[in-house]
DRENLUMTI-954513 format. One record per atom (N, C-alpha, C): residue number from 0; atom name; x, y, z. Coordinates in pm, 1 decimal, always signed. Example, Ala and Ser with C-alpha at 12.3 -4.5 7.8 and 13.67 -1.06 7.14 Angstrom:
REM DRENLUMTI-954513
    nr   atom          X          Y          Z
     0      N    +1319.0     -569.0     +780.0
     0     CA    +1230.0     -450.0     +780.0
     0      C    +1320.0     -330.0     +780.0
     1      N    +1285.0     -225.0     +708.0
     1     CA    +1367.0     -106.0     +714.0
     1      C    +1290.0       +3.0     +787.0
END
This chain:
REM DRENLUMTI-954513
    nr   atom          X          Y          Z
     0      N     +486.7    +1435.5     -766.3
     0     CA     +471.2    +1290.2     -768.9
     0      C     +324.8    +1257.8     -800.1
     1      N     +267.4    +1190.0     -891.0
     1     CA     +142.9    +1147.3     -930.8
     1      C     +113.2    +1056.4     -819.8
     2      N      -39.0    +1053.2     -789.3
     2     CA      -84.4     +962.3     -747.5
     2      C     -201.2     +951.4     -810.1
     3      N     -285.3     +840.9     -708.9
     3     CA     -428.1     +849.0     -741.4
     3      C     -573.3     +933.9     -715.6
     4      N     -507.9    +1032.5     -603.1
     4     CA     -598.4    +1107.7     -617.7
     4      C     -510.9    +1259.9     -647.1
     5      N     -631.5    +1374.3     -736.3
     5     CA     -576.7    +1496.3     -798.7
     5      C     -633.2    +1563.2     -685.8
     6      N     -581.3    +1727.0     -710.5
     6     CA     -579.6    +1811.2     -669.4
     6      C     -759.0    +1837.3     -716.0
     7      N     -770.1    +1828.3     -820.9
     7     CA     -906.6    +1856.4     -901.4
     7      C     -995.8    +1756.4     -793.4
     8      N     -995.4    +1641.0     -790.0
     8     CA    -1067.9    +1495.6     -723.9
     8      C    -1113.0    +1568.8     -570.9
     9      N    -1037.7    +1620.3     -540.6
     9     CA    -1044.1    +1675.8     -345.0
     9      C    -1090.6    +1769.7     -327.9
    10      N    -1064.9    +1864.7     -432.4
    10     CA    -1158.3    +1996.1     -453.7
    10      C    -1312.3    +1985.8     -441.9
    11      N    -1346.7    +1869.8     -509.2
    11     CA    -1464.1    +1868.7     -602.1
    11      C    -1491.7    +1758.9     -441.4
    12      N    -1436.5    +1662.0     -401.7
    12     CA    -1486.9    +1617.0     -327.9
    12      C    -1489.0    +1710.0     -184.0
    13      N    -1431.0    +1754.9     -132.1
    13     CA    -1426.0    +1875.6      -27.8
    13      C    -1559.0    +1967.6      -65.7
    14      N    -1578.2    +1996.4     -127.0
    14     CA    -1682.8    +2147.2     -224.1
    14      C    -1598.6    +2227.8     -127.8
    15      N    -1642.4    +2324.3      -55.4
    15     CA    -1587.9    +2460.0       +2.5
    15      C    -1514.4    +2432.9      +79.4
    16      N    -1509.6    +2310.3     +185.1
    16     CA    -1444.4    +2283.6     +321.4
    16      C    -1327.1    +2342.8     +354.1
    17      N    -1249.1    +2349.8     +211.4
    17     CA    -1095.4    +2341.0     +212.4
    17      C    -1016.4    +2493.6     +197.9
    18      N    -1024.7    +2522.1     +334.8
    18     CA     -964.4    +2664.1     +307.3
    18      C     -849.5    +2742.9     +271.7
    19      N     -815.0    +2675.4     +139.6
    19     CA     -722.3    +2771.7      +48.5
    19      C     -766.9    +2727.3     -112.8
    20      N     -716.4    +2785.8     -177.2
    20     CA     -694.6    +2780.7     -333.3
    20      C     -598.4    +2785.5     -360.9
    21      N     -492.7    +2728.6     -292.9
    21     CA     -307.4    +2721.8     -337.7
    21      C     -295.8    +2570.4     -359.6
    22      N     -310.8    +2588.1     -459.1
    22     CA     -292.5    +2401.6     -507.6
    22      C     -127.0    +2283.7     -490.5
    23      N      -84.5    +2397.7     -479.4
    23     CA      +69.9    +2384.7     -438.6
    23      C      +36.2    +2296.4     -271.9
    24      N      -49.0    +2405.5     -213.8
    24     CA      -50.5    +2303.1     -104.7
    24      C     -146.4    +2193.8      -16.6
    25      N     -262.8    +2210.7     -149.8
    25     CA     -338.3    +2086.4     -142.7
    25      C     -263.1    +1960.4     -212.3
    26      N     -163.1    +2025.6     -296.8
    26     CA     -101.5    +1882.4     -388.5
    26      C      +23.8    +1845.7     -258.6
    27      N      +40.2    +1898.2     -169.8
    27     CA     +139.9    +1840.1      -59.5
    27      C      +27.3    +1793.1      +26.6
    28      N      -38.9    +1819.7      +94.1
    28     CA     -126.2    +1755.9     +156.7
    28      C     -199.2    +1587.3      +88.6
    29      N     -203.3    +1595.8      -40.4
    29     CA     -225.1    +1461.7      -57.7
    29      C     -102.5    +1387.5      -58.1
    30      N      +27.2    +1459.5     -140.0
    30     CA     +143.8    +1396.2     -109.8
    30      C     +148.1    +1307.0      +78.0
    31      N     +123.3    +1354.1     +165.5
    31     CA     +136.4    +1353.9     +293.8
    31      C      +17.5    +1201.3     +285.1
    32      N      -75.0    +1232.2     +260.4
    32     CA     -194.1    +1163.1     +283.1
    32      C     -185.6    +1037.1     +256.8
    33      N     -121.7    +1008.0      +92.6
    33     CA     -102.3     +897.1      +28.6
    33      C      +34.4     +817.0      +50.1
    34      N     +164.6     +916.0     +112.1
    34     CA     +274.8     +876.1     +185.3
    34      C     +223.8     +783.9     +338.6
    35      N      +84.6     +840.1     +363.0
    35     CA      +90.9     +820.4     +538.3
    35      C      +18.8     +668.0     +540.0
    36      N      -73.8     +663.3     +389.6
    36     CA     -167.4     +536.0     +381.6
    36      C      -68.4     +432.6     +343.5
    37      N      +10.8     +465.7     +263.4
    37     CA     +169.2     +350.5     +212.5
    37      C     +260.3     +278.1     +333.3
    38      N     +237.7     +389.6     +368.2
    38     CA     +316.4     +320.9     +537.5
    38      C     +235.9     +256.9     +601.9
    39      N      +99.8     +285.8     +636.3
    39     CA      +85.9     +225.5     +748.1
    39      C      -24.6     +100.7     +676.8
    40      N      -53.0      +75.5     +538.0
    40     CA      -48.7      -41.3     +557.1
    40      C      +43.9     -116.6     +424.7
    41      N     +179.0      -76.4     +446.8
    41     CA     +291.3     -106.2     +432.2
    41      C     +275.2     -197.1     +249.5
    42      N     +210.8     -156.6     +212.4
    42     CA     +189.4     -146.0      +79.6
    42      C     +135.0      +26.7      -15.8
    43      N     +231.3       -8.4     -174.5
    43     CA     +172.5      +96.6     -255.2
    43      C      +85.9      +55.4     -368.5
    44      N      -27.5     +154.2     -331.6
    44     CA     -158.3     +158.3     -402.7
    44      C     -120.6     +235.4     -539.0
    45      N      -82.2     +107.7     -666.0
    45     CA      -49.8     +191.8     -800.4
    45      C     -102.4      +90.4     -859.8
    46      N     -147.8     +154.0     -999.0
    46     CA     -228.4      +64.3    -1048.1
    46      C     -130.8      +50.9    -1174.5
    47      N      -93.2     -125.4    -1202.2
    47     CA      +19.1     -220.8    -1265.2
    47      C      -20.3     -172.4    -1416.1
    48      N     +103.1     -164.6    -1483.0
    48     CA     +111.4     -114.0    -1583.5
    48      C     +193.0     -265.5    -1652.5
    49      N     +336.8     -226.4    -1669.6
    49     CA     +423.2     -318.8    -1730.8
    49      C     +498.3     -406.4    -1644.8
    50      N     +578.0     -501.8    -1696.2
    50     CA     +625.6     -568.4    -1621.4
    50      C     +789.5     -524.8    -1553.4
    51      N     +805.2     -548.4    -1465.0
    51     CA     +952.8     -514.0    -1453.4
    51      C     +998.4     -637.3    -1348.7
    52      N    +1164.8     -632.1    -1360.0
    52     CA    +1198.0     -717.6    -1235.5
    52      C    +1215.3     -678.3    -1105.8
    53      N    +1233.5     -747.7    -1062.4
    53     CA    +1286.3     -701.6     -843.2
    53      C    +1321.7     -816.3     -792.0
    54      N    +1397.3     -807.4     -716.5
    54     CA    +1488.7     -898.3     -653.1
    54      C    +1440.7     -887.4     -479.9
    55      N    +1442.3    -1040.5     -470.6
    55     CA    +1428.6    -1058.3     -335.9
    55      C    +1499.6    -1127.1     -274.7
    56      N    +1500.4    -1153.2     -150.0
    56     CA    +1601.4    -1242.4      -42.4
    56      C    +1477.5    -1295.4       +9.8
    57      N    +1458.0    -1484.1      -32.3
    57     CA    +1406.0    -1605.2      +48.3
    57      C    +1414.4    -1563.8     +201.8
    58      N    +1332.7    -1554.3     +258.4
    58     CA    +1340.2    -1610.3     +397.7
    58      C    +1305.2    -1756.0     +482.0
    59      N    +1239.3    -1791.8     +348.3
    59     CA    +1116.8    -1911.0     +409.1
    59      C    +1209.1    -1989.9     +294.2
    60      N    +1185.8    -2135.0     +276.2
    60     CA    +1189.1    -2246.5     +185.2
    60      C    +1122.7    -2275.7      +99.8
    61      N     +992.1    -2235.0     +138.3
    61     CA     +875.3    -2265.4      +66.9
    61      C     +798.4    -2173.2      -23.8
    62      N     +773.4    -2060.9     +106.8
    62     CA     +729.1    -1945.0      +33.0
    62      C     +819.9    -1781.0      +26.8
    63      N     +784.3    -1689.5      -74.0
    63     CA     +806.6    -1587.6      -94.3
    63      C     +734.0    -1485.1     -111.5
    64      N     +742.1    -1391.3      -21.9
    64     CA     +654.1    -1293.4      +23.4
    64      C     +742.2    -1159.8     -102.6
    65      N     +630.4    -1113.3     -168.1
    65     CA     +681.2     -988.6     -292.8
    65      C     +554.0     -914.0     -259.0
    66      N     +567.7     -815.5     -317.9
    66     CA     +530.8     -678.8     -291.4
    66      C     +428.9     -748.6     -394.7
    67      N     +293.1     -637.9     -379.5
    67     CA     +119.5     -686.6     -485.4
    67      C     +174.7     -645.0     -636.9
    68      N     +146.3     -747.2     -670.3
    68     CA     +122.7     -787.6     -831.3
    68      C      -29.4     -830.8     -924.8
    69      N      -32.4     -821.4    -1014.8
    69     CA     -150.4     -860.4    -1063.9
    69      C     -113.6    -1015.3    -1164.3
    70      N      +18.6    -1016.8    -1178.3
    70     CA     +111.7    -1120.6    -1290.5
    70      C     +215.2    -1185.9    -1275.9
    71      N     +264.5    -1282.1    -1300.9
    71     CA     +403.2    -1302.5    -1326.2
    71      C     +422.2    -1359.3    -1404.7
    72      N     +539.7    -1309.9    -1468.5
    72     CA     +580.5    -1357.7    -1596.3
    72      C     +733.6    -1463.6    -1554.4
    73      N     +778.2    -1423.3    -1517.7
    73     CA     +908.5    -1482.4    -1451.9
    73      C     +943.1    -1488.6    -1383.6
    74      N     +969.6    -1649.1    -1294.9
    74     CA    +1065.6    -1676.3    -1143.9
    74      C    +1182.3    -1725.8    -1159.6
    75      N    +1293.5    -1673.4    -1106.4
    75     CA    +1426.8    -1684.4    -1099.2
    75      C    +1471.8    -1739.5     -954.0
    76      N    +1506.5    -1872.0     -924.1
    76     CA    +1553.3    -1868.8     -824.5
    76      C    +1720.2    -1934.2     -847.2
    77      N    +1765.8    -1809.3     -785.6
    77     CA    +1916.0    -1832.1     -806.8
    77      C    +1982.7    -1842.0     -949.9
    78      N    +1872.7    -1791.2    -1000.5
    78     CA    +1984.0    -1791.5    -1147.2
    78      C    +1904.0    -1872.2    -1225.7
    79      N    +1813.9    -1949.3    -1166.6
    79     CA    +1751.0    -2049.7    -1238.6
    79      C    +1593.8    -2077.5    -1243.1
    80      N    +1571.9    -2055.3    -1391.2
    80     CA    +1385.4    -2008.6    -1396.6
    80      C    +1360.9    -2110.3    -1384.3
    81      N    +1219.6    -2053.8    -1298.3
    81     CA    +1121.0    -2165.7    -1238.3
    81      C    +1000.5    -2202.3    -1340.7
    82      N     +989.1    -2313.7    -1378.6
    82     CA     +906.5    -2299.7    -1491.3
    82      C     +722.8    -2266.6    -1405.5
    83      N     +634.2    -2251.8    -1494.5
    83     CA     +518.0    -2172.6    -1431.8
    83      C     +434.0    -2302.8    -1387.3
    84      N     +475.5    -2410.0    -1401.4
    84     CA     +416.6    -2555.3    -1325.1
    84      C     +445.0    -2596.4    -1181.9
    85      N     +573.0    -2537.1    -1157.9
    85     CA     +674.2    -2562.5    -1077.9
    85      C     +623.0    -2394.2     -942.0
    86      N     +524.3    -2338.2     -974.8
    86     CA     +510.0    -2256.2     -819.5
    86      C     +330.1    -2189.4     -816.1
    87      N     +293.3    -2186.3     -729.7
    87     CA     +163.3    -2092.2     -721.1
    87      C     +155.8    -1960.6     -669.5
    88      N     +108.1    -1925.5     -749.5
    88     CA      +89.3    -1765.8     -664.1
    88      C      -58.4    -1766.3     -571.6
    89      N      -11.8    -1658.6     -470.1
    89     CA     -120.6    -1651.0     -384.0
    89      C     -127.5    -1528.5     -324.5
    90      N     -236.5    -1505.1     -268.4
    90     CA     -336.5    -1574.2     -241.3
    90      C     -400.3    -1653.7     -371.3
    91      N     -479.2    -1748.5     -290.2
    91     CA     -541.9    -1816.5     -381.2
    91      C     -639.1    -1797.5     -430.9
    92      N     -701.6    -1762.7     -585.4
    92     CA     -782.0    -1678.4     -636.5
    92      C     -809.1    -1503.8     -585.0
    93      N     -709.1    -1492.4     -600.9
    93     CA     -679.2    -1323.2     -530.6
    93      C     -762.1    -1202.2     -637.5
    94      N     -782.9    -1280.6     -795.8
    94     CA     -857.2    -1142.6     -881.0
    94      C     -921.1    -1117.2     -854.3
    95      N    -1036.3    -1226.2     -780.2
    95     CA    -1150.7    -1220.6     -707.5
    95      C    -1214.3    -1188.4     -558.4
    96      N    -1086.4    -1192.2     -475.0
    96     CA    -1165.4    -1194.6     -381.2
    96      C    -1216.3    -1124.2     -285.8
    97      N    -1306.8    -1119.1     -234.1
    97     CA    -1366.1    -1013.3     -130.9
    97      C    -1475.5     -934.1     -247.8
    98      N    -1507.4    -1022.3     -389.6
    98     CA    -1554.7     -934.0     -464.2
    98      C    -1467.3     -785.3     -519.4
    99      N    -1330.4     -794.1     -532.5
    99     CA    -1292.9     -714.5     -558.3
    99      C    -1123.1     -759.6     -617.3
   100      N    -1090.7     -681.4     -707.8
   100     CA     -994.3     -723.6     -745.2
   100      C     -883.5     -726.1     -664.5
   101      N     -797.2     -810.3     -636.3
   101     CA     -684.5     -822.4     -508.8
   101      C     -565.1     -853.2     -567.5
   102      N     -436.3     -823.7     -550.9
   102     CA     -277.7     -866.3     -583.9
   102      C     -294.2    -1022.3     -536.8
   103      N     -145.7    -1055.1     -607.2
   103     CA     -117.9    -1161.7     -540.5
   103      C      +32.0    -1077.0     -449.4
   104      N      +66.1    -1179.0     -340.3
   104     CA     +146.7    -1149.5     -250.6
   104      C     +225.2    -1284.3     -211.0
   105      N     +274.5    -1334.7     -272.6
   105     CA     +393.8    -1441.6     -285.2
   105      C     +383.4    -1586.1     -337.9
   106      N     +479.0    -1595.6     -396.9
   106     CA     +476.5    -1697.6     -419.9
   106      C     +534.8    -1846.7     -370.4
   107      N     +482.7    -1937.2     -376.2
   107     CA     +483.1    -2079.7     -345.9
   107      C     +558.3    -2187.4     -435.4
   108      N     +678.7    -2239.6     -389.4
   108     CA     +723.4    -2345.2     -502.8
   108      C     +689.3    -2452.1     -456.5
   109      N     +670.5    -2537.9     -588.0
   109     CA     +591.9    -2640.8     -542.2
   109      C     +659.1    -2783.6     -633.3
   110      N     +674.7    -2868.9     -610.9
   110     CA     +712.5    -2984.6     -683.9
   110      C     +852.3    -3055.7     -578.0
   111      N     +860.5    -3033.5     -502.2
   111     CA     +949.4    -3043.9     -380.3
   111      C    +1008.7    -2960.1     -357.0
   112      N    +1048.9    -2845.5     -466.4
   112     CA    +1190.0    -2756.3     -494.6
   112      C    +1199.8    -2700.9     -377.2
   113      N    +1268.4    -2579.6     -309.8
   113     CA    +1276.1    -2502.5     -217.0
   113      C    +1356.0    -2341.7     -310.5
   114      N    +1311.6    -2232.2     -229.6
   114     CA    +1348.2    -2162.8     -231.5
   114      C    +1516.9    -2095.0     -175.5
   115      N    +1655.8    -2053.8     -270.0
   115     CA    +1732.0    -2067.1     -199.5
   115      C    +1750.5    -1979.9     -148.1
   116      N    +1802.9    -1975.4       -4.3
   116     CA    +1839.9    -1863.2      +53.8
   116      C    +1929.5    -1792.3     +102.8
   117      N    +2023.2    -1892.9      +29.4
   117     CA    +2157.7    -1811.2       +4.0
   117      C    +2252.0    -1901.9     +148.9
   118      N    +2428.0    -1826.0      +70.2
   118     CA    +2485.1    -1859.7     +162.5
   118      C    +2480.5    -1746.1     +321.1
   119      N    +2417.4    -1644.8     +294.2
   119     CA    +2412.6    -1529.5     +410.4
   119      C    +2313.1    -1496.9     +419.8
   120      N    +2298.6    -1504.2     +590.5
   120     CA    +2109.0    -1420.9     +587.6
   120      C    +2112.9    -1300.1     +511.2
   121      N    +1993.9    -1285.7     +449.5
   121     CA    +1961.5    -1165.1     +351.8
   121      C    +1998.0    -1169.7     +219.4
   122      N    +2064.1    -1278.1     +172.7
   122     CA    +2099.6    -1258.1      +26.7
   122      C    +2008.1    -1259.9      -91.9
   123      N    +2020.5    -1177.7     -164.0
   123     CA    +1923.4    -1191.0     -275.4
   123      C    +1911.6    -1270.4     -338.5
   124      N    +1831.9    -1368.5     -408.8
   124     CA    +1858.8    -1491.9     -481.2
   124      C    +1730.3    -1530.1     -520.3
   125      N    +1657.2    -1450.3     -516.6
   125     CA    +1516.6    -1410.7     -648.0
   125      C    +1464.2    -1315.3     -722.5
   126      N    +1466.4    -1316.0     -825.4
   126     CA    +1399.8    -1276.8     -919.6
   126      C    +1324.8    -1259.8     -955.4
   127      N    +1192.2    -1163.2     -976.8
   127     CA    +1069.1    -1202.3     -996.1
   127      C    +1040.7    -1091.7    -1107.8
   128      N     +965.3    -1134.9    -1213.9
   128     CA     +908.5    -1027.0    -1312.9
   128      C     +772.2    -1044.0    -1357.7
   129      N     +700.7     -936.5    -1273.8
   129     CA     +553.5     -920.8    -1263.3
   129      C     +525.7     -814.7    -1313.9
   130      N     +404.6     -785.3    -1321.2
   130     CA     +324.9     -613.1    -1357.1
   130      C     +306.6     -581.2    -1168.0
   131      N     +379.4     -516.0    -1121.8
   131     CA     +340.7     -484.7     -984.0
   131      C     +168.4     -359.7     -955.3
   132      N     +171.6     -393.0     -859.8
   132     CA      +85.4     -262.4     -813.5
   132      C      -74.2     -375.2     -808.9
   133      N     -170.0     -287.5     -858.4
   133     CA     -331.4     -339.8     -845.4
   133      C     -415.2     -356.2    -1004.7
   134      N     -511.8     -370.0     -994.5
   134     CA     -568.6     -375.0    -1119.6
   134      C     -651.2     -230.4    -1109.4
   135      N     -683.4     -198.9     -995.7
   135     CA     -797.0      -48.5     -961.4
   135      C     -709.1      -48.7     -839.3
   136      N     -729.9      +37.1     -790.6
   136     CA     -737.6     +125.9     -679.2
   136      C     -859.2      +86.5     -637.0
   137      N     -828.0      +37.0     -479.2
   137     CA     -994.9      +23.0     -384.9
   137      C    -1010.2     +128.6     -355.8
   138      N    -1165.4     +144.4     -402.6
   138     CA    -1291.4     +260.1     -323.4
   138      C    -1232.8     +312.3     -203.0
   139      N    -1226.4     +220.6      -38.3
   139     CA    -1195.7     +303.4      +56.3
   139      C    -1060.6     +316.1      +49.6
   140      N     -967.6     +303.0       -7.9
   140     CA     -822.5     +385.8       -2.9
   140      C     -846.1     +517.6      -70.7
   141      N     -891.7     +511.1     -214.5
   141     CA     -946.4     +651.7     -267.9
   141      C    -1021.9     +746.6     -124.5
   142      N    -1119.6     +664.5      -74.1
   142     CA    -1179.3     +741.7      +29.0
   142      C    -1073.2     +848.5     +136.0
   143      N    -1015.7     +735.3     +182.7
   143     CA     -924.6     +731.1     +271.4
   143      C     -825.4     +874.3     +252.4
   144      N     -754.1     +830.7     +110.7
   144     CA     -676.5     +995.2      +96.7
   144      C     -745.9    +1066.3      +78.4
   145      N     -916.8    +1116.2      +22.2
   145     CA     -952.3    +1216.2      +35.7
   145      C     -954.2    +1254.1     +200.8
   146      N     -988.7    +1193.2     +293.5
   146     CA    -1008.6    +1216.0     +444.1
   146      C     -895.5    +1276.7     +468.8
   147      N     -800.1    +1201.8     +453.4
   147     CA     -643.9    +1218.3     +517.9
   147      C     -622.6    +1350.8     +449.2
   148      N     -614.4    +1378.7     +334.3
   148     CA     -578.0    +1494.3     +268.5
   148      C     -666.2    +1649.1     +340.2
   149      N     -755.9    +1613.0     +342.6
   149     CA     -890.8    +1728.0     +411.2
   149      C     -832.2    +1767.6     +536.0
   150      N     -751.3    +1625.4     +634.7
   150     CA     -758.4    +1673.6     +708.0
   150      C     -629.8    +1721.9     +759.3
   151      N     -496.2    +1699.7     +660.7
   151     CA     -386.5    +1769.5     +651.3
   151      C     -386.0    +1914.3     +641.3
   152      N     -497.9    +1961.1     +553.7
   152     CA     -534.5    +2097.1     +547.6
   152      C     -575.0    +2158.2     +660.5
   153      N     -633.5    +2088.4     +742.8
   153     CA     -711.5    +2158.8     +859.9
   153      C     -665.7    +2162.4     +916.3
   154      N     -528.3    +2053.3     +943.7
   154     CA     -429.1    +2120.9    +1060.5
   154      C     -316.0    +2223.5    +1029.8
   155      N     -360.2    +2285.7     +940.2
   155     CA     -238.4    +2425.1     +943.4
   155      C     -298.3    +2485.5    +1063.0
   156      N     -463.2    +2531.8    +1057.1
   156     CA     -491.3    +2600.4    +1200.1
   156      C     -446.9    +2570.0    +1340.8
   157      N     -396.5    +2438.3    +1384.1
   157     CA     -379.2    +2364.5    +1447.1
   157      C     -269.0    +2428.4    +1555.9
   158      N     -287.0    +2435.7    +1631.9
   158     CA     -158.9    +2464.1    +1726.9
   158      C      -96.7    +2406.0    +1856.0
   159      N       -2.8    +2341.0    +1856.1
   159     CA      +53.9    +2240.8    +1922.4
   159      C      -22.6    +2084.4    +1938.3
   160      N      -78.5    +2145.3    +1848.7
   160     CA     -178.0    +1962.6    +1844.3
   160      C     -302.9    +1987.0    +1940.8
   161      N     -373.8    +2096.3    +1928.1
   161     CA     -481.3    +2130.8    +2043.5
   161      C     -565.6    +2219.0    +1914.0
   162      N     -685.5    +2108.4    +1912.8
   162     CA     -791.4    +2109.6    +1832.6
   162      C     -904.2    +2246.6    +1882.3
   163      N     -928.6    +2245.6    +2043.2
   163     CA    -1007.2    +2337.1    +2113.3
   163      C     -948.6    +2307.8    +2238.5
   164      N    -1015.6    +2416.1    +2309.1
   164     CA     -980.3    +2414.0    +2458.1
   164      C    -1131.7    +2452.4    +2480.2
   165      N    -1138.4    +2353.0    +2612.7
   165     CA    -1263.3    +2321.1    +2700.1
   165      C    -1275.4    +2449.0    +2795.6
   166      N    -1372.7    +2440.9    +2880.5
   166     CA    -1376.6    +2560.7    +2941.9
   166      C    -1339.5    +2578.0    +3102.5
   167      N    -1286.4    +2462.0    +3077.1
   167     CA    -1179.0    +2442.4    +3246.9
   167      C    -1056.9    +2457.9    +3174.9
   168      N    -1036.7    +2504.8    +3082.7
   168     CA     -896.4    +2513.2    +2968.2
   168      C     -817.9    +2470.2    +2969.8
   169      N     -857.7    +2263.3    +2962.1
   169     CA     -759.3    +2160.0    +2958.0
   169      C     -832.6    +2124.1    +2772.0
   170      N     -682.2    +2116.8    +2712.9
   170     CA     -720.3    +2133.4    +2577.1
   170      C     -756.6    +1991.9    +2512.2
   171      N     -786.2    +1973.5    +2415.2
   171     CA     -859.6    +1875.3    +2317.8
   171      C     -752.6    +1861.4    +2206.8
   172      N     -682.2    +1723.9    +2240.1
   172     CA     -617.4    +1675.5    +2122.0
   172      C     -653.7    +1623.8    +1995.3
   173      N     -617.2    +1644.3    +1854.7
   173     CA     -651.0    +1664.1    +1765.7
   173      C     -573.9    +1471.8    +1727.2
   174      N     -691.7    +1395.1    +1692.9
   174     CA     -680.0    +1252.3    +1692.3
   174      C     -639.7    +1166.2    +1553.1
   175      N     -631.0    +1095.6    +1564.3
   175     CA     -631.8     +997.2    +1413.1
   175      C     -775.0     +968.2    +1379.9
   176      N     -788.7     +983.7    +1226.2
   176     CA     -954.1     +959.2    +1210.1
   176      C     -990.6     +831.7    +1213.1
   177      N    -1037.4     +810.2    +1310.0
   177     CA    -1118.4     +660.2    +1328.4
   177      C    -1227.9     +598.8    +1195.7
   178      N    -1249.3     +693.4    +1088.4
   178     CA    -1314.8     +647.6     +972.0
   178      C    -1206.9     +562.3     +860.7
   179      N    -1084.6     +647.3     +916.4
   179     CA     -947.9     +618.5     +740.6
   179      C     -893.7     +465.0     +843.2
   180      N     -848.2     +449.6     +945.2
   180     CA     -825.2     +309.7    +1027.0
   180      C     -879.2     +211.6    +1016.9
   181      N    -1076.4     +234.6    +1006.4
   181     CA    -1125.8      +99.9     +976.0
   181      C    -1130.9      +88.5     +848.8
   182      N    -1162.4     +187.9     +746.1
   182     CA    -1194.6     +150.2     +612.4
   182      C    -1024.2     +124.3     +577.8
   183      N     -892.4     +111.6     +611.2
   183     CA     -803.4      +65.9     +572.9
   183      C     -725.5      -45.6     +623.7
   184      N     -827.2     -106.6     +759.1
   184     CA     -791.6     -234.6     +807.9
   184      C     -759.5     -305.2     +698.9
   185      N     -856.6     -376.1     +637.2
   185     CA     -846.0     -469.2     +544.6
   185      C     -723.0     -495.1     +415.0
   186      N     -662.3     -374.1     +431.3
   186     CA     -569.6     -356.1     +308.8
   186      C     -393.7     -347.3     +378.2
   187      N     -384.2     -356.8     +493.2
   187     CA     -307.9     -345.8     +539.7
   187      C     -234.2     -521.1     +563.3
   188      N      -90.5     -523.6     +536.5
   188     CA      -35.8     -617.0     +491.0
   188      C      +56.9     -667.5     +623.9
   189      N      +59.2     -798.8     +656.1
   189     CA      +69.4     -901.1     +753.5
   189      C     +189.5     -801.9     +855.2
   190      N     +286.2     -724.9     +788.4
   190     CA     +376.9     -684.5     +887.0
   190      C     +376.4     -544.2     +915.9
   191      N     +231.6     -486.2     +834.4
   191     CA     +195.7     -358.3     +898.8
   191      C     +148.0     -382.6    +1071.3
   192      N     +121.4     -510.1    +1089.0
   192     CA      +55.0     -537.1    +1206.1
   192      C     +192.1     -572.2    +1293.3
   193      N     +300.7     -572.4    +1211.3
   193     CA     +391.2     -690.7    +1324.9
   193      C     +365.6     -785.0    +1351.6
   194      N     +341.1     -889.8    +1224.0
   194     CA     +303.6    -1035.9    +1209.5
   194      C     +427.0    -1041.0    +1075.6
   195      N     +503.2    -1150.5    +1064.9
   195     CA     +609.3    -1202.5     +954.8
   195      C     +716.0    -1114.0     +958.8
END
């Protein structure tokens, strides 16, 4: 599975640290790394190519929460396109902000319309055709899977999750890196938190 960071990228960023030369299982270790950053802040870091569609189920009236885009080309609600006067995407000024290029993450209809949401909770009844994903890849997510990846490697030594043992030989648990948590606060999306 491609991602954004190589086997070559971790090498070179690791220099020696990384004790094997089986690329087979540095390329699972980032697999792991870049699986573990997707989850937990419940977005994927790919950088938007073409456009495609995806279908969603309204929850709200107003707004619609879609996965990061950089575009949209087409809103469908219920069968019926929304012309590009008729909704906003948001965030608002998202190419920009934070100084950095940002998705948008749902859209807003606007002119009274509402979003439908069907005759059954959950029904699909939007349409959306965007270029999904980012424009770059942010710096600390790149960071981030190199960390995570480094340190997938280091726990092969690892045994039962006991990093060292102290010398009253009550052992030392092997933690979450408190560097990849804060530098990935910011990118983490409203219901990675259990908010929406």
């Amino acid at each position: 599975m491609p991602h954004y960071l190589t086997v070559a990228a971790l090498k070179s960023w690791a220099r020696n640290e990384i004790a094997t030369d089986d690329d087979a299982l540095i390329s699972a270790a980032i697999d792991a790394a870049v699986h573990w950053i997707d989850n937990t802040c419940q977005r994927r870091f790919v950088v938007a190519t073409t456009a495609t569609a995806r279908t969603y189920a309204p929850t709200s009236e107003q707004v619609l929460h879609i996965d990061d885009c950089t575009s949209v080309t087409i809103v469908s609600n219920n069968g019926t396109t929304v012309a590009a006067s008729g909704y906003q995407l948001e965030p608002l000024n998202a190419p920009t902000r934070f100084s950095e290029a940002w998705p948008y993450t749902a859209i807003r209809l606007l002119t009274g319309t509402s979003w439908d949401t069907g005759t059954y909770v959950g029904q699909a009844t939007a349409t959306i055709t965007a270029t999904w994903g980012w424009t770059a890849i942010p710096p600390p997510v790149m960071e981030s899977a190199k960390i995570l990846a480094k340190d997938v490697l280091a726990n092969r030594d690892l045994r039962f999750g006991i990093a060292a043992v102290s010398g009253d030989g009550f052992g030392i648990s092997a933690r979450a890196n408190g560097t990849v948590t804060a530098l990935l606060a910011p990118y983490r999306r409203a219901e990675s938190w259990g908010i929406a």
